[in-house]
PATI-323615 format. One record per residue (C-alpha): residue in three letters; z, y, x. Coordinates in pm, whole numbers, always signed. Each point is the difference from the previous one (the first is absolute). Example, Ala and Ser with C-alpha at 12.3 -4.5 7.8 and 13.67 -1.06 7.14 Angstrom:
BEGIN
ATOM   res       pz       py       px
ATOM   ALA     +780     -450    +1230
ATOM   SER      -66     +344     +137
This chain:
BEGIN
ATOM   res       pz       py       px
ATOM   UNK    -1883    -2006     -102
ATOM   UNK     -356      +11     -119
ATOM   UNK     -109     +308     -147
ATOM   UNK      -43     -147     -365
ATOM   UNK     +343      -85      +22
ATOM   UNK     +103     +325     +135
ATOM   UNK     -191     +183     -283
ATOM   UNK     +173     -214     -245
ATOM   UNK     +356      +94     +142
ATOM   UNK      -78     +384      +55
ATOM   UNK     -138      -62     -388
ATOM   UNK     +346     -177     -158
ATOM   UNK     +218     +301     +198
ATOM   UNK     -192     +293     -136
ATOM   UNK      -21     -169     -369
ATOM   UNK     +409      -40      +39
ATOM   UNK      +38     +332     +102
ATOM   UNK     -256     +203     -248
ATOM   UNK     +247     -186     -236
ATOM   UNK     +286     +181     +125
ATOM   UNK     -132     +327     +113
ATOM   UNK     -383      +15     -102
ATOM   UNK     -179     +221     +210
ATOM   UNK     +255     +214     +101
ATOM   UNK      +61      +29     +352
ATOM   UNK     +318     +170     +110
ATOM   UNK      +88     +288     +242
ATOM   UNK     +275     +174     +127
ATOM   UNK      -11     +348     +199
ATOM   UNK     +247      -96     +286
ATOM   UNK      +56      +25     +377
ATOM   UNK     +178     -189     +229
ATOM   UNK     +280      +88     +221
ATOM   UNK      +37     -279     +329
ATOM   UNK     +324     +186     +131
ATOM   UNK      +31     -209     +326
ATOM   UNK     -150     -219     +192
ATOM   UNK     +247     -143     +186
ATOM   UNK     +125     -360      -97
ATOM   UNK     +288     -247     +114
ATOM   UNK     -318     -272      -54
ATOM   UNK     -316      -99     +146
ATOM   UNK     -179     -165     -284
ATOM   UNK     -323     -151     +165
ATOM   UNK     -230      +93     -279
ATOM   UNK     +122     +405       -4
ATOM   UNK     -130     +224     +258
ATOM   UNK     +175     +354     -124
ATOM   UNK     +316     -105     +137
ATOM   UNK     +178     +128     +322
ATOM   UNK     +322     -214     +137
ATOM   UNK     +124     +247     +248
ATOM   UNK      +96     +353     -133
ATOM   UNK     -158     +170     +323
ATOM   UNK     -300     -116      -19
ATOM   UNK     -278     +268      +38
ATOM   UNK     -120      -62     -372
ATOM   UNK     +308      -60     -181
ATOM   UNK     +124     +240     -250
ATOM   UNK     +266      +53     -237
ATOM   UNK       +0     +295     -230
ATOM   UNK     +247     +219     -110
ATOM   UNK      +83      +70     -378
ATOM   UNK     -166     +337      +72
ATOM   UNK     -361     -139      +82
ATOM   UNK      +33     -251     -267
ATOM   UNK      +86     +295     -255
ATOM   UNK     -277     +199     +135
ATOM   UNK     -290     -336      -35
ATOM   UNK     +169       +8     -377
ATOM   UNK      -97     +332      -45
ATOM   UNK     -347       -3      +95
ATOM   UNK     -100     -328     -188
ATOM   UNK     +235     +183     -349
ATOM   UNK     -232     +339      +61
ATOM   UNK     -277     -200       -1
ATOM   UNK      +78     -182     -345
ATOM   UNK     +191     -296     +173
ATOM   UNK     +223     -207     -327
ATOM   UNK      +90     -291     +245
ATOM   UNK     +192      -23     +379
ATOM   UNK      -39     -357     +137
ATOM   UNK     +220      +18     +264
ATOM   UNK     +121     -302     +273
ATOM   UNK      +45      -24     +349
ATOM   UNK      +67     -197     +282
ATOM   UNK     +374     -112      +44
ATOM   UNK     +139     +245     +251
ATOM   UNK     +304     -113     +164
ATOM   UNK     +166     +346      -15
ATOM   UNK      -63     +211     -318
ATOM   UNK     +311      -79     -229
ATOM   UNK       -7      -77     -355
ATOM   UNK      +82     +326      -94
ATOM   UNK     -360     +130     +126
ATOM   UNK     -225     -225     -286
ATOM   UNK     +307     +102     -247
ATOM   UNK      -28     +408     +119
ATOM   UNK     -400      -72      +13
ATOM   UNK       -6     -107     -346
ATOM   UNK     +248     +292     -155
ATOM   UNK     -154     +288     +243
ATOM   UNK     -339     -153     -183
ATOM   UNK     +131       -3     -395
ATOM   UNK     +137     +357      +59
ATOM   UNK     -292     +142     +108
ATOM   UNK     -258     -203     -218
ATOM   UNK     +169     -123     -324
ATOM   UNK     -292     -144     -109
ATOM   UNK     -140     -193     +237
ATOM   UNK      +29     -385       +6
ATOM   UNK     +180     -139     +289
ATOM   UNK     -154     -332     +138
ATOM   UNK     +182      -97     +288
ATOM   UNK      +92     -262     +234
ATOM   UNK      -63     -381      +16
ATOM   UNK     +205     -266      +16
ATOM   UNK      +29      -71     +325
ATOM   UNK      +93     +422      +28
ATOM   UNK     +320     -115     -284
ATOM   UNK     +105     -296     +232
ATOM   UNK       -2     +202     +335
ATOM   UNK     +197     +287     -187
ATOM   UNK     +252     -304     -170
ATOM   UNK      +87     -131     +311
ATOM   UNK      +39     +311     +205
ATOM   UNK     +242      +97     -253
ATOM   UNK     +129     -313      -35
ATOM   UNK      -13      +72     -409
ATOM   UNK     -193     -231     -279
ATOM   UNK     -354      +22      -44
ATOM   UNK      +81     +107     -358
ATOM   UNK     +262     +234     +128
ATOM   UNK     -266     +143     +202
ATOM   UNK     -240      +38     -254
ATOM   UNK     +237     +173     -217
ATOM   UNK      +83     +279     +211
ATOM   UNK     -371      +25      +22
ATOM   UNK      -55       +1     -325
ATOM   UNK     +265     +302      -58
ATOM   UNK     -208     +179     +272
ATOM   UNK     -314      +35     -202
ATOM   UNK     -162     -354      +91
ATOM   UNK     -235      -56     -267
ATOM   UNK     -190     -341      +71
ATOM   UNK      -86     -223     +298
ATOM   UNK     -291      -41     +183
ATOM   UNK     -115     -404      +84
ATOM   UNK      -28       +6     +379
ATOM   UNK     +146     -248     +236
ATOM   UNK      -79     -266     -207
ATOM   UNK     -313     -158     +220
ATOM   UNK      +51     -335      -88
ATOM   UNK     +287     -148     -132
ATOM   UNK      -48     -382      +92
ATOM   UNK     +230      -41     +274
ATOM   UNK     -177     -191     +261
ATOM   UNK     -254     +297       +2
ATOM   UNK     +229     +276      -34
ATOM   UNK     +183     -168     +313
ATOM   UNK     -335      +18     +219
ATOM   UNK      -69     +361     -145
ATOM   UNK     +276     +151      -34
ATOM   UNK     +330     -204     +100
ATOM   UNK     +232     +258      +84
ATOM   UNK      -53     +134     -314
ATOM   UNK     +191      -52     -334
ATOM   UNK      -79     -300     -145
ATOM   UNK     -219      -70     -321
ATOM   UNK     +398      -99     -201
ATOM   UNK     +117     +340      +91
ATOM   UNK     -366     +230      -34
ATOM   UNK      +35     -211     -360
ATOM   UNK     +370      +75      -71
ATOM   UNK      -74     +414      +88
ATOM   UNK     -228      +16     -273
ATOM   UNK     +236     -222     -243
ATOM   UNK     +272     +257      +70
ATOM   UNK     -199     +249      -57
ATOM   UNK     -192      -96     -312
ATOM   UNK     +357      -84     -133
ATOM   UNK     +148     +334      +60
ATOM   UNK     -324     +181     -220
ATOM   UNK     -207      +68     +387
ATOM   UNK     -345     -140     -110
ATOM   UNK     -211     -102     +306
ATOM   UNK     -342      -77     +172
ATOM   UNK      -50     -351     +144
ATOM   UNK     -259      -78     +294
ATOM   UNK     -144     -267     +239
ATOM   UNK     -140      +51     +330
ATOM   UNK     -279     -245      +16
ATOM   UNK     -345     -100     +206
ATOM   UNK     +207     -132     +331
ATOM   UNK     +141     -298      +83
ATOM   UNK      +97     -135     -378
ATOM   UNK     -176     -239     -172
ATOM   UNK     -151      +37     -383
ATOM   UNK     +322     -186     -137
ATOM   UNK     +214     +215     +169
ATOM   UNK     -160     +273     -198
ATOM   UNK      +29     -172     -263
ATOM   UNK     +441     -111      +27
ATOM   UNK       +5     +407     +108
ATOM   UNK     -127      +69     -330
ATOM   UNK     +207     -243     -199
ATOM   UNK     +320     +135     +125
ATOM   UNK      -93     +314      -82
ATOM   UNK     -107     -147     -368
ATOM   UNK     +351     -205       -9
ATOM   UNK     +229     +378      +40
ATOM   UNK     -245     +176     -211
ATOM   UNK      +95     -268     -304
ATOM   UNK     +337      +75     +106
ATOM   UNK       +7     +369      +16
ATOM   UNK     -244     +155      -84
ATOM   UNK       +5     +293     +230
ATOM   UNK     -326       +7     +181
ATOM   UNK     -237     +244      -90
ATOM   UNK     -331      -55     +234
ATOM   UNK      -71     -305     +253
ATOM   UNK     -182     +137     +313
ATOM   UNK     -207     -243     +211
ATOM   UNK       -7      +85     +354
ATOM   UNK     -274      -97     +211
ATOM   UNK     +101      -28     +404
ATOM   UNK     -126     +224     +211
ATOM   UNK      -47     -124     +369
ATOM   UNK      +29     +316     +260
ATOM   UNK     +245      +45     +234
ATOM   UNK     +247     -303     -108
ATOM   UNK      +94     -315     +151
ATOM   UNK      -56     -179     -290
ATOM   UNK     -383     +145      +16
ATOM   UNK      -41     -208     +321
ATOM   UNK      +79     -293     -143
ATOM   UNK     -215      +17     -336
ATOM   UNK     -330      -87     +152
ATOM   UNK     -209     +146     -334
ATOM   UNK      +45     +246     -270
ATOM   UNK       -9      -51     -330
ATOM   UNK     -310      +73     -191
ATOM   UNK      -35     +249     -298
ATOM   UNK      -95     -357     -228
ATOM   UNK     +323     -153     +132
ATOM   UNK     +247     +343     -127
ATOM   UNK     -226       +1     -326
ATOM   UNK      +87     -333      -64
ATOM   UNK     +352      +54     +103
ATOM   UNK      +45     +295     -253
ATOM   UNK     -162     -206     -293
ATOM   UNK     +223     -279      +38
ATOM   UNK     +292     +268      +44
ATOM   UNK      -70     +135     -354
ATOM   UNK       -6     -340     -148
ATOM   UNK     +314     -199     +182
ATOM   UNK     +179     +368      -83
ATOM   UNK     -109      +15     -359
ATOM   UNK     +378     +144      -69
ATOM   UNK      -25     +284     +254
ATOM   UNK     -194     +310     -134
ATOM   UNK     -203      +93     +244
ATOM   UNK     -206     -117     +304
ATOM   UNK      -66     +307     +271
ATOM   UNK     -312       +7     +166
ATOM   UNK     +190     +186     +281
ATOM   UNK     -325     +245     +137
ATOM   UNK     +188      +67     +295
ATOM   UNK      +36     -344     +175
ATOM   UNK     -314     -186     -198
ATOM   UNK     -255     +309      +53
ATOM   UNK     -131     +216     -288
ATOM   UNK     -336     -230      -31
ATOM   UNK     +190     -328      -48
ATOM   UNK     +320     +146     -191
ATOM   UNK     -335     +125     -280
ATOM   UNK      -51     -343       +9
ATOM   UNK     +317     -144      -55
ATOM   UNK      +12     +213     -347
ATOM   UNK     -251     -275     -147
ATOM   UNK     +207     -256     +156
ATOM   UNK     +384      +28     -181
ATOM   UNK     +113     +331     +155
ATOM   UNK      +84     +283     -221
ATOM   UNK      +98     +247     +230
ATOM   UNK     -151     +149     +304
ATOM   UNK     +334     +200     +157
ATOM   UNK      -42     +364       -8
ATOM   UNK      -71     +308     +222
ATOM   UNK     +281     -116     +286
ATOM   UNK      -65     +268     +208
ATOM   UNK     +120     -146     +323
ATOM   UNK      +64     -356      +93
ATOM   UNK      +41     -147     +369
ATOM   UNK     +145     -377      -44
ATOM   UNK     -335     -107      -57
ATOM   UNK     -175     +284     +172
ATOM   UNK     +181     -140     +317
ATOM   UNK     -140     -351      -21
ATOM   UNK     -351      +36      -84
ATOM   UNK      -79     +175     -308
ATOM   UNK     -327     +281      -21
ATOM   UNK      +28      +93     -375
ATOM   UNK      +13     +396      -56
ATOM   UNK     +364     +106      +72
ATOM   UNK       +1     +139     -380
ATOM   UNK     -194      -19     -274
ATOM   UNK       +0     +360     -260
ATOM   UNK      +71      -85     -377
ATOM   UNK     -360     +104      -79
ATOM   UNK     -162     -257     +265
ATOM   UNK     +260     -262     -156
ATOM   UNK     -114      +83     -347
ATOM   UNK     -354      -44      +76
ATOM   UNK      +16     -309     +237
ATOM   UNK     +161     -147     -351
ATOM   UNK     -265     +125     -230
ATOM   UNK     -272      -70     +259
ATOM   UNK      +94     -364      -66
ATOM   UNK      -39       +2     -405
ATOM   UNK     +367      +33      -31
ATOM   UNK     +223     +239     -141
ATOM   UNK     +307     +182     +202
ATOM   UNK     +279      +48     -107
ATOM   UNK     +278     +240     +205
ATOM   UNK     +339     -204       -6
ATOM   UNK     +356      +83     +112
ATOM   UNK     +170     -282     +182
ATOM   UNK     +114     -183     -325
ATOM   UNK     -373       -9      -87
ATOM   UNK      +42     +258     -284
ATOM   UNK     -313     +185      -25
ATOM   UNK      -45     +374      +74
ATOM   UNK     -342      -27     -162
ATOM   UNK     -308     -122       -2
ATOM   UNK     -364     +153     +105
């Protein structure tokens, strides 16, 4: 794409979404909780993962250090958990249902994000239950929305190369249909900047469009750029994507999307310069604080492993734009 035309997308995204939002960016003081690393998969794109439970690396934490990580991001002003995993084999259903309740007892008021999709279909079928049987007893627990991981790309001749041994597209679809029908509002995502082309982007994006006319239920699309360490499918993908290529990527997200609310210029995986960026390009939302993240750390990614509320705040400003602190249903907290 030339860079006129580029200029003229990034233009026609932020127009669309000072229209909805203005120049308010959004922010949430959160931290995330990655409770095991050990998974019945092997994507090819993930690099956090660990097949065999003995491995030196692979851990699996009790509801103890999970309660204690809760603590110390609440103490420090922490209104968010996003918490997911890897599928371990072992831990029963009982431990996300007991995470969950050991988590609203303690803090009433913090909002539970937790578990994607693919997390709901490993727990369905290991119980043998219903997906929305599933999410239901989840719900009871204290589950308060759903994060929009495992979604990397839903076209199923790429999601086959990527991914096959995961849950389809259909079902990663159906999870958040369930769940958007029993009053569970979610994230959606796409893992992109590997192997897909442009118009797979682009049928991604339009299934995501098609449920949202349906439902209604997501709250924020993030757009996740690949990251190429230490994964197979990092072999195989010969360049990486350029900063133009995920700037264009998130402008066309905000326009395709134009029934989501918001766009996420995710800090963590797209770096703090080019997530600033991304701000004058559709996103309205740059994350939060997270605190500690290693899905992403694992494959490649050198941002800061948190950023304070202050250094959020100003990164915002520093850009001509306002923040605005949000809770996970984008209601502000205020604005400075």
């Amino acid at each position: 794409m030339e860079m006129e035309d580029f200029s003229k997308l990034a233009a026609l995204a932020n127009n669309l979404k000072e229209k909805m939002h203005g120049k308010n960016v959004y922010w949430v003081r959160n931290r995330q909780i990655n409770y095991t690393n050990v998974c019945r998969l092997h994507c090819k794109f993930c690099a956090f993962s660990k097949i065999k439970k003995n491995s030196p690396t692979a851990y699996n934490m009790s509801l103890d250090e999970i309660l204690g990580k809760a603590k110390e991001a609440v103490d420090s002003g922490a209104r968010e958990l996003h918490i997911v995993g890897g599928l371990h084999p072992d831990n029963p259903f009982s431990y996300y249902t007991d995470m969950l309740k050991m988590l609203k007892k303690n803090f009433p008021n913090v909002h539970l994000k937790c578990f994607t999709a693919v997390e709901i279909c490993h727990f369905a079928k290991q119980e043998n239950r219903s997906v929305e049987n599933i999410l239901t007893e989840l719900k009871e627990a204290g589950l308060n929305t759903m994060p929009g991981g495992g979604a990397e790309i839903l076209v199923p001749e790429i999601r086959k190369e990527i991914c096959g041994e995961k849950e389809t597209g259909e079902e990663w679809l159906f999870v958040h249909k369930t769940a958007h029908k029993l009053g569970i509002p979610t994230n959606a995502s796409m893992l992109f900047g590997h192997i897909e082309s442009m118009e797979d982007r682009i049928k991604h994006l339009e299934m995501l469009r098609d449920l949202q006319n349906e439902t209604n239920g997501f709250l924020a699309f993030l757009p996740l750029v690949f990251l190429p360490q230490n994964n197979a499918l990092g072999r195989k993908v010969k360049e990486k994507t350029d900063e133009e290529d995920i700037l264009k990527t998130i402008a066309l997200s905000r326009l395709i999307l134009d029934n989501i609310p918001h766009i996420k210029a995710y800090w963590v995986q797209l770096g703090v310069e080019t997530a600033l960026k991304a701000l004058h390009c559709g996103a309205s939302d740059i994350d939060g604080t997270v605190m500690e993240e290693r899905i992403s750390r694992a494959a490649g990614a050198n941002s800061p492993n948190k950023l304070t509320a202050n250094r959020i705040q100003e990164l915002i400003k520093g850009e001509g734009l306002i923040p605005v602190e949000r809770d996970a249903y984008y209601r502000k907290f205020s604005i400075l």
